[in-house]
ROFI-764618 format. One record per residue (C-alpha): y negated, z, x negated; residue in one letter. Coordinates in steps of 0.25 Angstrom, whole numbers, plus 5000, padded with zeros to 4 digits. Example, Ala and Ser with C-alpha at 12.3 -4.5 7.8 and 13.67 -1.06 7.14 Angstrom:
501850314951A/500450294945S/
This chain:
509851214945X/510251114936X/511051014950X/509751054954X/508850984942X/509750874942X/509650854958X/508050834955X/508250744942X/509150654950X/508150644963X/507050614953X/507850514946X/508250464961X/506850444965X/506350374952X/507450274954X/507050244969X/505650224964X/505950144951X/506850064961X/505650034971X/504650014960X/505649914954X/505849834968X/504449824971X/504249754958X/505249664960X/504749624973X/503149644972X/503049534962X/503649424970X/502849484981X/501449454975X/501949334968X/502149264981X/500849324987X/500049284975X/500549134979X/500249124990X/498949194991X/498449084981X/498948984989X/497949055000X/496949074992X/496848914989X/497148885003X/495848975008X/494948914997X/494849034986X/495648964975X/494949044964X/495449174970X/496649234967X/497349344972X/498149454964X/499149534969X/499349634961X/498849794964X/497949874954X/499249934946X/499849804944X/500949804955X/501149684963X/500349684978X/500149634992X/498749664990X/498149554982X/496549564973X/495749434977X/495149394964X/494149254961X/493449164971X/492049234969X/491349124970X/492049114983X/491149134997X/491549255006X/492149175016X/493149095008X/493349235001X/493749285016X/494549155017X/495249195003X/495649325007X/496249315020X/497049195015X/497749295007X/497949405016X/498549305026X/499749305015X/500949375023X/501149495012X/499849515006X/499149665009X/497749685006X/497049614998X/495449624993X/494549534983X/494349584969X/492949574970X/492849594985X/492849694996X/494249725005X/493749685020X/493149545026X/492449555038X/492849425046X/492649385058X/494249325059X/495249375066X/495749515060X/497249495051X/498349585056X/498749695045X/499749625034X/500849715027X/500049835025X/501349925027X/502249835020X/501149835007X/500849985007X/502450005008X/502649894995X/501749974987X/502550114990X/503850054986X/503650074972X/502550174971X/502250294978X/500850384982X/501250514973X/500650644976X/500450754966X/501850844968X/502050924979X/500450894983X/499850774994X/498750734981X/498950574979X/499450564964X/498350504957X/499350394951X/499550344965X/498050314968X/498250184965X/499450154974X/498650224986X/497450114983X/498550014987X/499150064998X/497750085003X/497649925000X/498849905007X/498449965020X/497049895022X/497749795029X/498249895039X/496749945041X/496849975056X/498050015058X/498750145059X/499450165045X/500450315044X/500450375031X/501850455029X/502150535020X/503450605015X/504150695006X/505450725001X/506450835006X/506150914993X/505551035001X/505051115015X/504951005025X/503751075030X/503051045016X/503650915014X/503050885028X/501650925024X/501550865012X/502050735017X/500650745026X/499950795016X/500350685007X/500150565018X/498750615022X/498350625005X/498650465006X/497950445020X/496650515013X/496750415001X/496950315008X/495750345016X/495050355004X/495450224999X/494850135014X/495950165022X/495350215035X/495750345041X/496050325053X/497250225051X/497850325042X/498950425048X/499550515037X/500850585040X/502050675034X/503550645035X/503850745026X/505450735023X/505750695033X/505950535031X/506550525019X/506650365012X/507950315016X/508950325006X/508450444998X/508650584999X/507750665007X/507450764996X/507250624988X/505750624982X/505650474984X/505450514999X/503950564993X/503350455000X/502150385007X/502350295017X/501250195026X/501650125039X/500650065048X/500750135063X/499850035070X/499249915067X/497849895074X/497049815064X/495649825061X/494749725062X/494049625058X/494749625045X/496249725046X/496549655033X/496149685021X/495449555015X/494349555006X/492949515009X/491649485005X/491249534990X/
């Protein structure tokens, strides 16, 4: 019993090293990732004629982000808003982005933007954090609301496209179970994300169960307690598959 206990504390103590690694990565890379955005992107804004606006890229929490607030300019006319906006979502690396004071799509009449980075951003944000779930249940932890409302930023680029919600557990039970609960716990992220914009029909949820393990770890490893988003097909929508902001 006690080899046991001990097996338990040393997984646990396992999986909190994995995540405190991630978490320390992701912020000493995020930063520099944001810094060099946040250059260029007022170099854009100058060169599109929106000097007084500014772009943060910074989330709700605090975290460094892809996914960058417009802020200033309101004095500014609708179409140099427009012009603002796409300047800055034409920066290789930048996600989503939206006005402070603004709503998130622009009708235009220009030729619709490919999808930018939207599987690359959605997996930057899972490297340090993790959609939690009440134990042994497919409920979203309420803690994790707020990383939900980013990853549902993160995918309105991909708007359009066929996005697969995988979810997966750990080897720490019948596979049987372990299977349904991984479906169970994709379609509970698939129903908020529809709650949050995200429409229905570009939203496949599915269960892995156990059954692909994160390379390195032990299957019965509960780091494997995972979500995971890749974009299946790419048919944007038009006009405007990006995400940038419009009209006020």
């Amino acid at each position: 019993m006690a080899i046991l206990r001990n097996l338990h504390v040393a997984i646990a103590l396992g999986a909190l090293a994995v995540a405190a690694l991630a978490f320390a990565g992701g912020q000493i890379t995020a930063p520099g990732i944001a810094e060099a955005l946040d250059d260029r992107a007022e170099l854009a804004i100058a060169e599109a004629g929106g000097a007084p606006v500014t772009a943060r890229f910074v989330s709700g929490n605090g975290f460094p982000s892809r996914h960058p607030v417009l802020s200033g300019g309101q004095e500014l006319d609708e179409a140099t808003r427009d012009k603002v906006a796409k300047a800055v979502a034409a920066i290789p690396g930048v996600g989503g982005i939206r006005w402070a004071d603004g709503t998130a799509f622009v009708q235009s009449t220009a030729a619709p933007l490919e999808p930018l980075h939207c599987e690359e951003d959605v997996a930057a944000l899972l490297r340090a954090r993790t959609i939690r779930f009440e134990e042994g249940s497919a409920r979203i932890d309420a803690a994790s609301g707020e990383l939900v409302d980013e990853v549902a930023d993160a995918l309105r680029p991909c708007l359009g496209s066929i996005i697969a919600i995988t979810g997966h557990t750990d080897a720490s039970g019948p596979e049987a179970g372990n299977l349904a609960l991984s479906r169970e716990r994709a379609q509970a992220v698939r129903s908020a994300l529809m709650a949050r914009g995200i429409p229905a029909d570009g939203l496949h949820a599915r269960g892995r169960g156990s059954r692909s393990p994160v390379e390195g770890l032990e299957p019965t490893d509960p780091a494997n307690r995972r979500i995971e988003f890749s974009v299946v097909a790419t048919e944007p929508i038009r006009p405007t598959p990006v995400d940038t902001p419009g009209p006020r």
